[in-house]
C-alpha positions as CSV (number, residue, x, y, z in Angstrom):
1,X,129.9,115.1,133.7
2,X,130.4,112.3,131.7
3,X,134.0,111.0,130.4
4,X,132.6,109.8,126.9
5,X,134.0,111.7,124.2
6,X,131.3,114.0,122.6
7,X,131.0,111.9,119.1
8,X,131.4,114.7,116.2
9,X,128.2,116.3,114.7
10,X,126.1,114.5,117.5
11,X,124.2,116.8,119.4
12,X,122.2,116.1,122.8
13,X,119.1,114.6,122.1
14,X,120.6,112.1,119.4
15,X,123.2,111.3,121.4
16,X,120.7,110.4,124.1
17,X,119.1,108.5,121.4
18,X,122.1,106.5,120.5
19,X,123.1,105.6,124.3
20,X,119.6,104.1,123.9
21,X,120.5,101.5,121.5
22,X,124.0,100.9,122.8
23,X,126.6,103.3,121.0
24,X,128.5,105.4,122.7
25,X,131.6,106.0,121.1
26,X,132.6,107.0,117.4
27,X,134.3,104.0,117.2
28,X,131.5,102.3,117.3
29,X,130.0,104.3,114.8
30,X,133.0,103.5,112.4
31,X,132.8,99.8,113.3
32,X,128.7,99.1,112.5
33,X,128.4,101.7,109.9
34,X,126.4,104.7,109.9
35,X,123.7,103.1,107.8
36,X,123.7,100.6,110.7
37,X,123.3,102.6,113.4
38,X,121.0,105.1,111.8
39,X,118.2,101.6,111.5
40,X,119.2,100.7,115.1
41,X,117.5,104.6,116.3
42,X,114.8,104.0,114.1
43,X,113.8,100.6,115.1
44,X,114.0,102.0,118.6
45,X,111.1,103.8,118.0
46,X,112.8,107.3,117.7
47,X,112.4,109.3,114.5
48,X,115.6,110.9,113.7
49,X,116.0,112.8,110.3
50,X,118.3,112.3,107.9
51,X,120.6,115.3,109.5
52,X,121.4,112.0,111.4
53,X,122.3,110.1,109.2
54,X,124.4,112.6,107.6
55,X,126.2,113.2,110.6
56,X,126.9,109.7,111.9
57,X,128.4,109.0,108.3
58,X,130.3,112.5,109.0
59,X,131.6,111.0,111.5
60,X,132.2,108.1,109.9
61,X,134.6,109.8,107.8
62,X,135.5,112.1,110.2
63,X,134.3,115.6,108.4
64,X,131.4,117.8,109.4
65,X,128.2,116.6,107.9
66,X,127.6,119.2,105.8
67,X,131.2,118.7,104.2
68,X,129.3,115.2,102.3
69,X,129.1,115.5,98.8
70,X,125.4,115.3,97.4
71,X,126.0,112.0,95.9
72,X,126.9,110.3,99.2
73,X,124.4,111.9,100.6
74,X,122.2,110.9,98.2
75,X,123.4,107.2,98.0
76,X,122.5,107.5,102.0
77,X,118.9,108.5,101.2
78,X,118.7,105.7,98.6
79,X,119.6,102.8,101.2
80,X,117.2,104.0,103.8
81,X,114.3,103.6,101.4
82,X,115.3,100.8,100.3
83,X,115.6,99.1,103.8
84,X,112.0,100.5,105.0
85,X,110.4,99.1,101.6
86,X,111.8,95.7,102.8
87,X,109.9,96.6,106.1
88,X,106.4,96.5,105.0
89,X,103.6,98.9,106.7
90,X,103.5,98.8,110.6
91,X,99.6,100.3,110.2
92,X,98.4,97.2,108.3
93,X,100.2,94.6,110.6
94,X,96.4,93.5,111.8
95,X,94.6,93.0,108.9
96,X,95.2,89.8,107.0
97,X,93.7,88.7,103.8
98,X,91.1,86.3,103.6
99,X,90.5,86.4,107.7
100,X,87.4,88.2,108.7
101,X,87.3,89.8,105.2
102,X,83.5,90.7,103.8
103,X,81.9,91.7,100.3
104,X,81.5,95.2,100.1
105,X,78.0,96.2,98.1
106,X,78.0,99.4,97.2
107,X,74.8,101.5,95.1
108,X,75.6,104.6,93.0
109,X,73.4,106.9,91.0
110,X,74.1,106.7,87.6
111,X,76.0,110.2,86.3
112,X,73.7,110.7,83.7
113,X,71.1,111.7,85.5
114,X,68.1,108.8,85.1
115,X,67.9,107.7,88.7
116,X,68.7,104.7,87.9
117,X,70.3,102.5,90.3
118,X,73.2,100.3,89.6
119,X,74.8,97.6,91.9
120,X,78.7,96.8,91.9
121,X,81.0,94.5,94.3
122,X,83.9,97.3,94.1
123,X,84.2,100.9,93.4
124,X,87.1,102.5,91.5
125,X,86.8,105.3,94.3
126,X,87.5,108.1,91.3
127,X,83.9,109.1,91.2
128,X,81.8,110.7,93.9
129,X,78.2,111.0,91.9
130,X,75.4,110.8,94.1
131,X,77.5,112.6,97.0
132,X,76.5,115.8,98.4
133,X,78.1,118.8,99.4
134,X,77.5,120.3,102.8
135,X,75.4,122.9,102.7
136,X,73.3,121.8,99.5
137,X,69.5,121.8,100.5
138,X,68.5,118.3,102.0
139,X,72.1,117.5,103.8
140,X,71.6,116.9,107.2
141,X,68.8,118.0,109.4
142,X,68.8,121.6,108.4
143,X,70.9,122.7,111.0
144,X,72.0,126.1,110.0
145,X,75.4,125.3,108.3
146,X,74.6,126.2,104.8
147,X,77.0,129.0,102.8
148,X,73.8,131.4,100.9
């Protein structure tokens, strides 16, 4: 059994979470801030909710997280998107401009029907003439997926 106090509204699996990152106690809570110490879990790699960030600022100022009024709470919401907007994408951490980039050519079927072709360097991505629908005569190699 462990002789660390139980830190209020914490329940097993964050508190796992936070002995991860080096908190243990809710002094340490009360000293970094829950704001703090909510960013620590996250950067860890974890992905707590905001049920804990709510209770590490309960206990914080030692009340049950539910007892927060809505505009703490809100305030709360406000600086975590804030602080992951400063963070930029992870997903697009590979890709940089201007390296390895190509043209893309791209040939659509004018909407009004004449077959003719045009020829454009982008596509505003809002229009989808010349795309067919599965199951329209033609798509595929007549496999048997057609809706008659």
């Amino acid at each position: 059994m462990s002789t660390t106090p139980k830190i209020r509204n914490v329940g097993p699996k964050s508190a796992a979470w936070l002995r991860q990152v080096g908190i243990r106690t809710e002094a340490e809570i009360r000293e970094l801030g829950s704001m703090e110490v909510f960013m620590k879990v996250k950067k860890a790699g974890f992905k707590p909710s905001l049920n804990l960030l709510y209770a590490l600022e309960g206990a914080v100022q030692d009340c049950h997280w539910t007892a927060l009024s809505d505009e703490c709470k809100s305030a709360l919401v406000l600086e975590v998107n804030a602080r992951e907007e400063d963070k930029g994408p992870k997903s697009w951490g590979w890709w940089r401009p201007g390296k390895g980039t190509a043209k893309v050519h791209t040939e659509n079927m004018e909407p009004d029907g004449s077959g003719a072709q045009t020829s454009s360097s982008e596509s505003d991505g809002e229009d989808d003439h010349g795309v067919r629908e599965l199951g329209e005569p033609g798509f595929g190699d007549g496999d048997g997926y057609r809706d008659d």
